[in-house]
C-alpha positions as CSV (number, residue, x, y, z in Angstrom):
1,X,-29.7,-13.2,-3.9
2,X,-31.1,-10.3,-2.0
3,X,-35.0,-9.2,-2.8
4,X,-34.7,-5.9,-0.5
5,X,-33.6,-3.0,-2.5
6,X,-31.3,-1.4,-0.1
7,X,-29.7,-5.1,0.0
8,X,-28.8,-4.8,-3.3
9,X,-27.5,-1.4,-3.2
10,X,-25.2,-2.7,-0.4
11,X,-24.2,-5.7,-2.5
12,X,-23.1,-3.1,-5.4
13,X,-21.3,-0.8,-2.9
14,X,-19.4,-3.4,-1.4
15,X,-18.4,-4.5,-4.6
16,X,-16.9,-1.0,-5.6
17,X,-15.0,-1.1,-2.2
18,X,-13.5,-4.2,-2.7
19,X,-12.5,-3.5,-6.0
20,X,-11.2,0.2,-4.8
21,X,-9.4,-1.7,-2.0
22,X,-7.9,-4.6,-3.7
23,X,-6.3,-1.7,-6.3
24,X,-4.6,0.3,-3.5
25,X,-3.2,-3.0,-2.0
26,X,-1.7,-3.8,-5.0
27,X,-0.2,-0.5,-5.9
28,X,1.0,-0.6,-2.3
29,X,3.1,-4.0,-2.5
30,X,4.1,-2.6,-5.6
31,X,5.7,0.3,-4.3
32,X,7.2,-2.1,-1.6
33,X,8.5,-4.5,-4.4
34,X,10.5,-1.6,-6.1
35,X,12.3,-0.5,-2.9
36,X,13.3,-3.9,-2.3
37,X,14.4,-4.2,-5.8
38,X,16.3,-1.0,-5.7
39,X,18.1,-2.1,-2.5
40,X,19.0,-5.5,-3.7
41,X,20.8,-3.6,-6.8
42,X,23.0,-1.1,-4.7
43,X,21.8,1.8,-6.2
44,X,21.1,4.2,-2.8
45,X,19.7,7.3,-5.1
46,X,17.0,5.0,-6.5
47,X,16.4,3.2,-3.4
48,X,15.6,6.6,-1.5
49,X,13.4,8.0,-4.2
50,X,11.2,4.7,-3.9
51,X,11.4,4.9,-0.4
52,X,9.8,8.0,-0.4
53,X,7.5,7.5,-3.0
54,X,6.2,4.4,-1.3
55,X,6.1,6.0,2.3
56,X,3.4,8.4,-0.3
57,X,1.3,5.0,-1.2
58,X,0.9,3.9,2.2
59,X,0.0,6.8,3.7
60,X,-2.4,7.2,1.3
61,X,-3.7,3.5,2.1
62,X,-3.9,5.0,5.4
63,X,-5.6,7.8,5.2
64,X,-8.3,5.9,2.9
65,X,-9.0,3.2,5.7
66,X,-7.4,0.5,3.8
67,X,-4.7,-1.0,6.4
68,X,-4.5,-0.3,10.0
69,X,-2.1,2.2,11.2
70,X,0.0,0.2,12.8
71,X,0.1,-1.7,10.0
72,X,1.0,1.1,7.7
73,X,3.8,1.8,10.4
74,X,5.1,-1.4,9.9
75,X,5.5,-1.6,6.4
76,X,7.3,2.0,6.6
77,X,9.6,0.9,9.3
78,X,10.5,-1.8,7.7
79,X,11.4,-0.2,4.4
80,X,13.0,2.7,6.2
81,X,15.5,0.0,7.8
82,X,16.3,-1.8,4.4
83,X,17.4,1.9,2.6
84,X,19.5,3.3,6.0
85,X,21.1,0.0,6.2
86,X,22.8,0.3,2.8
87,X,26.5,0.7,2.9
């Protein structure tokens, strides 16, 4: 355990990054899960409204230095592909 106190100020700030981090992930896959979900049901009107809505949550991931942008790109163009490739 660290004696120095601007050790243990790093310790707690890393602590409330992770947890910030690992919450943004998660909503993030979410978003990703319901897209998937709305395409594997047929419905295009739902499926376009979580595509946008999760296109929102990663560029919010983004912007907060949580994934890479290329990454973010990624996921997006992958998502994009699933909706515009509904009959």
């Amino acid at each position: 355990m660290a004696n120095i106190k601007s050790a243990k100020k790093r310790i707690q700030v890393t602590k409330t990054r992770t947890a910030r981090n690992k919450s943004i992930r998660s909503s993030v896959k979410t978003s990703i899960k319901k897209v998937e979900a709305a395409v594997k049901s047929g419905d295009k009107a739902a499926a376009q409204e979580a595509l946008r809505n999760s296109i929102s949550t990663i560029s919010k991931a983004t912007s907060k230095g949580v994934y890479h942008k290329n990454n973010c790109a990624n996921k997006v163009s992958r998502i994009s592909k699933l909706v515009n490739n509904m009959e």
